[in-house]
C-alpha positions as CSV (number, residue, x, y, z in Angstrom):
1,X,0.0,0.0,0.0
2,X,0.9,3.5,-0.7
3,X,-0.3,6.8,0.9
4,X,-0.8,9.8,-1.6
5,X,-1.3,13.5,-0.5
6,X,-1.5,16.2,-2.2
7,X,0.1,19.7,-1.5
8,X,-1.5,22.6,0.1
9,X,-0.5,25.0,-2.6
10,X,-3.7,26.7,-1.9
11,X,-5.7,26.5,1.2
12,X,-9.0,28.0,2.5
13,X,-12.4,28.0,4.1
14,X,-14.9,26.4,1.2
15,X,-18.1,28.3,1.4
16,X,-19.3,25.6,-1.3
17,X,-19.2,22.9,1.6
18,X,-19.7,25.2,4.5
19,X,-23.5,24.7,4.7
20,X,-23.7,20.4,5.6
21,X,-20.0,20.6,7.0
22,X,-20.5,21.8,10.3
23,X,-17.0,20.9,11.3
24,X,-15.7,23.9,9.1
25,X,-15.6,27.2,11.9
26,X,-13.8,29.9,10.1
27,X,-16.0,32.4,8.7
28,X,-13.5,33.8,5.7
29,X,-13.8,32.8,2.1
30,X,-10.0,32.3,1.9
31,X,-7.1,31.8,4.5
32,X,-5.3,34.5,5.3
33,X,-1.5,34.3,4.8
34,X,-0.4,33.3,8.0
35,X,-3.5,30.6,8.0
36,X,-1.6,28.8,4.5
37,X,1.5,29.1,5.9
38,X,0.5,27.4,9.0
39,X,-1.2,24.8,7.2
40,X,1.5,23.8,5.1
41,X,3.7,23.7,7.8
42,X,1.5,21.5,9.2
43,X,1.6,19.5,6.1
44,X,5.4,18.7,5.8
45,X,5.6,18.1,9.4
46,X,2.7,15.0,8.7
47,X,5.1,13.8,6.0
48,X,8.0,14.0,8.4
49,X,6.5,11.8,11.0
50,X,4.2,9.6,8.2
51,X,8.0,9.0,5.9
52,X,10.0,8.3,10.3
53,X,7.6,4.9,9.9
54,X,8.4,4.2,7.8
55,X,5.1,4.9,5.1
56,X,5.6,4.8,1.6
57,X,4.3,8.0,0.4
58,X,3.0,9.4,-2.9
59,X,2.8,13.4,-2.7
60,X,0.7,15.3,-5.8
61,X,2.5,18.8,-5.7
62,X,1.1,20.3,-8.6
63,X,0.8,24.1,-8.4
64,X,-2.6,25.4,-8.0
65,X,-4.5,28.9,-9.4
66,X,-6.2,30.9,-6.9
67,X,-9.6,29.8,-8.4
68,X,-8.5,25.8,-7.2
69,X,-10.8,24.0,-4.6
70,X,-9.6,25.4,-1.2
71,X,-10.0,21.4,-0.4
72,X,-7.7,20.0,-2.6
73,X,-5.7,18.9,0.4
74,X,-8.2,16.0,0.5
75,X,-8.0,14.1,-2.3
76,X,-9.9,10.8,-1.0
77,X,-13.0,12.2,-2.1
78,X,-12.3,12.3,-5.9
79,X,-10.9,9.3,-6.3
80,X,-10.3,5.5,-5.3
81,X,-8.6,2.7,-5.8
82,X,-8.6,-1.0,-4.9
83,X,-7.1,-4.7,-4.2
84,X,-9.4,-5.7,-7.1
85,X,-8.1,-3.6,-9.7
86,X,-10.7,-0.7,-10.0
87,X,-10.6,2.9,-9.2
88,X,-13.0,5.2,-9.2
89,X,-13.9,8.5,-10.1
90,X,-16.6,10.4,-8.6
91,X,-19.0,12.9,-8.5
92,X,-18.5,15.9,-5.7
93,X,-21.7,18.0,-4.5
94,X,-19.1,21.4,-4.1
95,X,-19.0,22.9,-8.2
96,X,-15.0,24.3,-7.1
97,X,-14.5,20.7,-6.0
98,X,-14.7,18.9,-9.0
99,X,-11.3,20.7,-10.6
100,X,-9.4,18.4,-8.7
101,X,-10.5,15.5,-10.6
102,X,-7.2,15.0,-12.8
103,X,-7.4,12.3,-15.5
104,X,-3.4,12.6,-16.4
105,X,-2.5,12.2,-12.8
106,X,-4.7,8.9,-12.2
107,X,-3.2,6.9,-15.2
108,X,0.1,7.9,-13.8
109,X,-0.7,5.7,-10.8
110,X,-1.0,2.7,-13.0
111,X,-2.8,0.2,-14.4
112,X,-6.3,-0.1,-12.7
113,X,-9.6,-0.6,-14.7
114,X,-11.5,3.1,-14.2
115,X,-14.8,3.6,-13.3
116,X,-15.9,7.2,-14.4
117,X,-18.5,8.2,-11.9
118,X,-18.1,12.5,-12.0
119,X,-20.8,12.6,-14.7
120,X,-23.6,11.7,-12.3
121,X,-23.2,15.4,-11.0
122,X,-24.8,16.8,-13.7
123,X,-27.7,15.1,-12.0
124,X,-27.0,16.3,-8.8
125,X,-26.8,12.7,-7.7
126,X,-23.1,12.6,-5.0
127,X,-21.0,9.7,-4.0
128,X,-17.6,11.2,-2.2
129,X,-15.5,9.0,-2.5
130,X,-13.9,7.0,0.6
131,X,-15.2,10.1,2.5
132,X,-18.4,8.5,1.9
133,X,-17.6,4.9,1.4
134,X,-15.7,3.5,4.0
135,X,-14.8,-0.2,3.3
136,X,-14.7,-3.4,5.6
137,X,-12.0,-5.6,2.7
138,X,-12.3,-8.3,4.8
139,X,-16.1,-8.9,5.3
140,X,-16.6,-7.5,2.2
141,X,-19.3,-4.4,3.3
142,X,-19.2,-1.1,2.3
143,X,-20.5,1.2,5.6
144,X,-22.2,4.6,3.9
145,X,-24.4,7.0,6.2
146,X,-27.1,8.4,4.6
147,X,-26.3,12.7,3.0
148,X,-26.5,14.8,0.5
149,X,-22.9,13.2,-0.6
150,X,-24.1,9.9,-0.6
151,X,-26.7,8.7,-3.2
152,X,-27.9,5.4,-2.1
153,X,-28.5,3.9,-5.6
154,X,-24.4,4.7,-6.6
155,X,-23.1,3.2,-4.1
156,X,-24.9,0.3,-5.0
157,X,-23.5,0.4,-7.9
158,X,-19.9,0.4,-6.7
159,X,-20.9,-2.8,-4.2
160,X,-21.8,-4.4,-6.9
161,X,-19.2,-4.0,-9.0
162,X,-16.7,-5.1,-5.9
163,X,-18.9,-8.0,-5.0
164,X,-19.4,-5.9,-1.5
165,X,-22.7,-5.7,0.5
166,X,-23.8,-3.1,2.1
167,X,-24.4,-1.3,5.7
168,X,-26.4,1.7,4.9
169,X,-27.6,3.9,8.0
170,X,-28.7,7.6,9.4
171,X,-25.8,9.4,11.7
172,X,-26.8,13.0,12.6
173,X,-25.3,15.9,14.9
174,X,-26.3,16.7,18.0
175,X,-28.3,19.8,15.7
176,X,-30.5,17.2,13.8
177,X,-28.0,17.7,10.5
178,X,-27.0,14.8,8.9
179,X,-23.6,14.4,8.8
180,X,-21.6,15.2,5.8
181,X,-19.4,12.3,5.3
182,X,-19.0,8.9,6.9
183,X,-15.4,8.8,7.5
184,X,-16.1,11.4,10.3
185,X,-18.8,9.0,12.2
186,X,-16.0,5.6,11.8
187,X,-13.4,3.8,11.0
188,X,-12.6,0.7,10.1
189,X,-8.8,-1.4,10.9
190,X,-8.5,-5.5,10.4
191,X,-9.9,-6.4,13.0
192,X,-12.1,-3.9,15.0
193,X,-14.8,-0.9,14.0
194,X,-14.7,2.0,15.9
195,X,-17.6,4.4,15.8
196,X,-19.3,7.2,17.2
197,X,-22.4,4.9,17.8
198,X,-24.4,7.9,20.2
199,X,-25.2,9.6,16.1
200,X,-26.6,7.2,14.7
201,X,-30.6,6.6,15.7
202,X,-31.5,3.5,17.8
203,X,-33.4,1.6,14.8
204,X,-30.4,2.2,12.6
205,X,-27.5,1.1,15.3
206,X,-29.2,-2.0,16.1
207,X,-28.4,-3.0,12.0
208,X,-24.9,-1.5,12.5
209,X,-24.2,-3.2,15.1
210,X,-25.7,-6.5,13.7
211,X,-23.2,-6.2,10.8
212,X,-20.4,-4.7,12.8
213,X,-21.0,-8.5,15.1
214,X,-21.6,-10.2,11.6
215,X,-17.9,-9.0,10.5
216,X,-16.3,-10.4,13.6
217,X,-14.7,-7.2,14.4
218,X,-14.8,-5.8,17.5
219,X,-16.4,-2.4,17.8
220,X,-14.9,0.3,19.9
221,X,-17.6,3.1,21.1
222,X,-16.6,7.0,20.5
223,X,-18.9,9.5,22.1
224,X,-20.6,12.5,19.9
225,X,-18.3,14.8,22.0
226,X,-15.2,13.1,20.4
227,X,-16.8,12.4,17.0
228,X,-17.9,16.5,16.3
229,X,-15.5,18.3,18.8
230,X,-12.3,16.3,18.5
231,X,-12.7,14.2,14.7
232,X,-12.3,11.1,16.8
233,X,-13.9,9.3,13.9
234,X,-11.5,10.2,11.4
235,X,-8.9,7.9,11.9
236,X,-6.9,5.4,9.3
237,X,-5.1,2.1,10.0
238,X,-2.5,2.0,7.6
239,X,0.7,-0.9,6.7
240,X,4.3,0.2,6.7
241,X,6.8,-1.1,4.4
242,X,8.2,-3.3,7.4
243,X,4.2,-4.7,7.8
244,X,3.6,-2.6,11.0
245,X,0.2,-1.8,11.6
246,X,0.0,2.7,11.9
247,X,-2.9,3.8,13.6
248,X,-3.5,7.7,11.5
249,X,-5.2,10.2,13.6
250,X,-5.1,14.0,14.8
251,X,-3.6,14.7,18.2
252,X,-6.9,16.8,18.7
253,X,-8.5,13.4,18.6
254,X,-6.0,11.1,20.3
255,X,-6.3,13.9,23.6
256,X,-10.3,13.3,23.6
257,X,-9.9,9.3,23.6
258,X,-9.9,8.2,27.2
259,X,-7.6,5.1,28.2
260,X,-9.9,2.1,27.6
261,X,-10.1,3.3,24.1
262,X,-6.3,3.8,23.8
263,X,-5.9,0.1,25.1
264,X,-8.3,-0.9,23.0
265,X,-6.8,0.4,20.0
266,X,-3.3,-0.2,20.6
267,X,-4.2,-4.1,21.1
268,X,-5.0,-4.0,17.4
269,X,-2.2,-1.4,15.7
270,X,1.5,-1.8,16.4
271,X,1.9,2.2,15.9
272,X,-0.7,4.7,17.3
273,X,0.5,8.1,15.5
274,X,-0.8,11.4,16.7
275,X,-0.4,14.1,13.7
276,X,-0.7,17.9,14.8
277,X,-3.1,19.9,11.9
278,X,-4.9,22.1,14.2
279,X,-5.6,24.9,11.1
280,X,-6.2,22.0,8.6
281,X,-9.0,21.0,11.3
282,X,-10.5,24.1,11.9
283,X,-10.4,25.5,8.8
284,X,-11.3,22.7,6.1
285,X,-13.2,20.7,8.5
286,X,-11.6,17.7,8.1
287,X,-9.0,15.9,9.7
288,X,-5.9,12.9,9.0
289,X,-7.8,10.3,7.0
290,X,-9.4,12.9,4.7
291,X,-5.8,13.8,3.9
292,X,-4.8,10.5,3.0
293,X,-5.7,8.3,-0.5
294,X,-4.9,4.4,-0.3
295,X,-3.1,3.5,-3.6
296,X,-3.2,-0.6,-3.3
C-alpha cells in the first residue's frame, strides 16, 4: 500500500461545503497568509512523521490557481482505488471541488480498470469517494451514512461492481443535520470498527451493530463529543513497508480518547501516530484520514 497527499499550494475556508459541513468554523472565504503558511507547515511536518515509519508515500504537488478547490488537500473524495483492480472517479456535491479530478494524474498511478463516476453530478446525484464509502475488505461491506454526498442507488452500484454488500444507515449531529461524510462517524482497521455509535438513531444502530458483530470485528464506542469536537472518527489504519500496523489520527482526537479506548486500540495497531493539523481541522473541517488516498 501507498499513501498519496496532495500539497497545500492553496488552502481556505470552502463556502461551497460550508452549509452540511459543520465541522468547518472559520467564517472567511480564503485563509489568510499566516492561516496557509500554517497549514502547510503542518503538512510537511505529517510527511516528516508519516516518511520516520516508515510509510511509503505518494505526494501530488502540482501548483494550484487561486480559483483551485480550497479542499484539494483532501484528495480521498475524488478518487479510489482498490485490491481488485478498479478505481474510481466520482462525482463531488461542491461545483470548485470537482477541478481536482485530474485524469493525467490517475493513469500515472497505474494500471487499474476506471470507473468514471463524476458525470452523475450533472444530475445532482453525489458519492464522495472513501469520504463516503468506508470499506470493511475483509467482510466484504461497504459502511455509507445516509447525506447529501451519498446517493444510495451509486453506491450500490460500486458494491456491486466489488462484490461488497452493504451497511447503509442515518448518523446525525447533535443539531438534527445529517452528517456530511461517513469517515467522520468511523473507521474501520483489520480487525475492530470503531464508531461514534451515540449519532446514529437506535433503529439504525441496532443493523450497525448487527453487521459490525456479523464481520467479527470488534467495535470500539466513541462519544458525539469526540466524533464533532475532536474528529475522533477520522482515523486510518494504515501498513508500513516493514508490515507494522499505523494507527492515523489527529492529536486533537488522540487527547479526547480516554484510556480504555487507547488500550483498546493499541491491542490492534503496532503504531498509534498522533499528527498535529490544528488549522487544517479548523479550517477545512476535516482531519488525518481525509488527507490520506490508499493507492493498493
Amino acid at each position: 500500500m501507498k499513501l498519496l497527499l496532495r500539497y497545500p499550494h492553496y488552502f481556505g475556508f470552502n463556502e461551497e461545503t460550508a452549509g452540511d459541513n459543520e465541522f468547518q468554523q472559520n467564517v472567511f472565504s480564503q485563509a489568510s497568509d499566516n492561516e496557509l503558511k500554517a497549514a502547510q507547515a503542518e503538512f510537511q511536518n505529517m510527511l516528516e512523521l508519516l516518511r520516520k515509519n516508515d510509510l511509503d508515500l505518494i505526494i501530488m504537488d502540482e501548483e494550484e490557481p487561486s480559483t483551485s478547490s480550497p479542499d484539494a488537500l483532501f484528495p480521498n473524495n475524488w478518487f479510489s482505488t482498490h485490491p481488485e483492480g478498479f478505481l474510481f472517479t466520482y462525482p463531488m456535491l461542491a461545483t470548485n471541488r470537482r477541478t481536482e479530478l485530474n485524469s493525467e494524474y490517475i493513469r500515472s498511478l497505474g494500471s487499474y480498470t476506471h470507473i468514471p463516476l463524476e458525470h452523475h453530478s450533472e444530475h445532482r446525484i453525489f458519492l464522495e469517494g472513501t469520504g463516503s464509502l468506508i470499506l470493511d475488505r475483509e467482510a466484504k461491506c461497504i459502511y455509507a451514512s445516509r447525506s447529501e454526498r451519498t446517493h444510495e442507488g451509486l453506491l450500490q452500484e460500486v458494491a456491486d461492481k466489488l462484490n461488497y454488500d452493504t451497511c447503509v444507515f442515518d448518523a446525525f449531529s447533535p443539531s438534527g443535520k445529517a452528517i456530511y461524510h461517513t469517515n467522520v462517524v468511523m473507521h474501520i482497521g483489520k480487525d475492530y470498527i470503531c464508531a461514534g455509535t451515540d449519532l446514529i438513531p437506535e433503529s439504525d444502530r441496532n443493523l450497525f451493530k448487527e453487521q459490525v458483530k456479523r464481520s467479527g470485528k470488534v467495535l470500539i464506542e466513541l462519544t458525539s463529543n469526540q466524533v464533532m469536537e475532536h474528529f475522533a472518527g477520522n482515523m486510518l489504519q494504515v501498513i508500513s513497508r516493514g508490515g507494522k500496523r499505523v494507527l492515523l489520527l489527529s492529536e486533537n482526537a488522540h487527547r479526547s480518547l480516554d484510556k480504555e479506548q487507547i488500550a483498546s486500540l493499541s491491542e490492534y495497531n503496532d503504531v498509534i501516530l498522533p499528527i498535529p493539523i490544528p488549522t487544517i481541522e479548523r479550517i477545512g473541517g476535516g482531519s488525518v484520514r481525509c488527507m490520506v488516498a490508499e493507492i493498493y
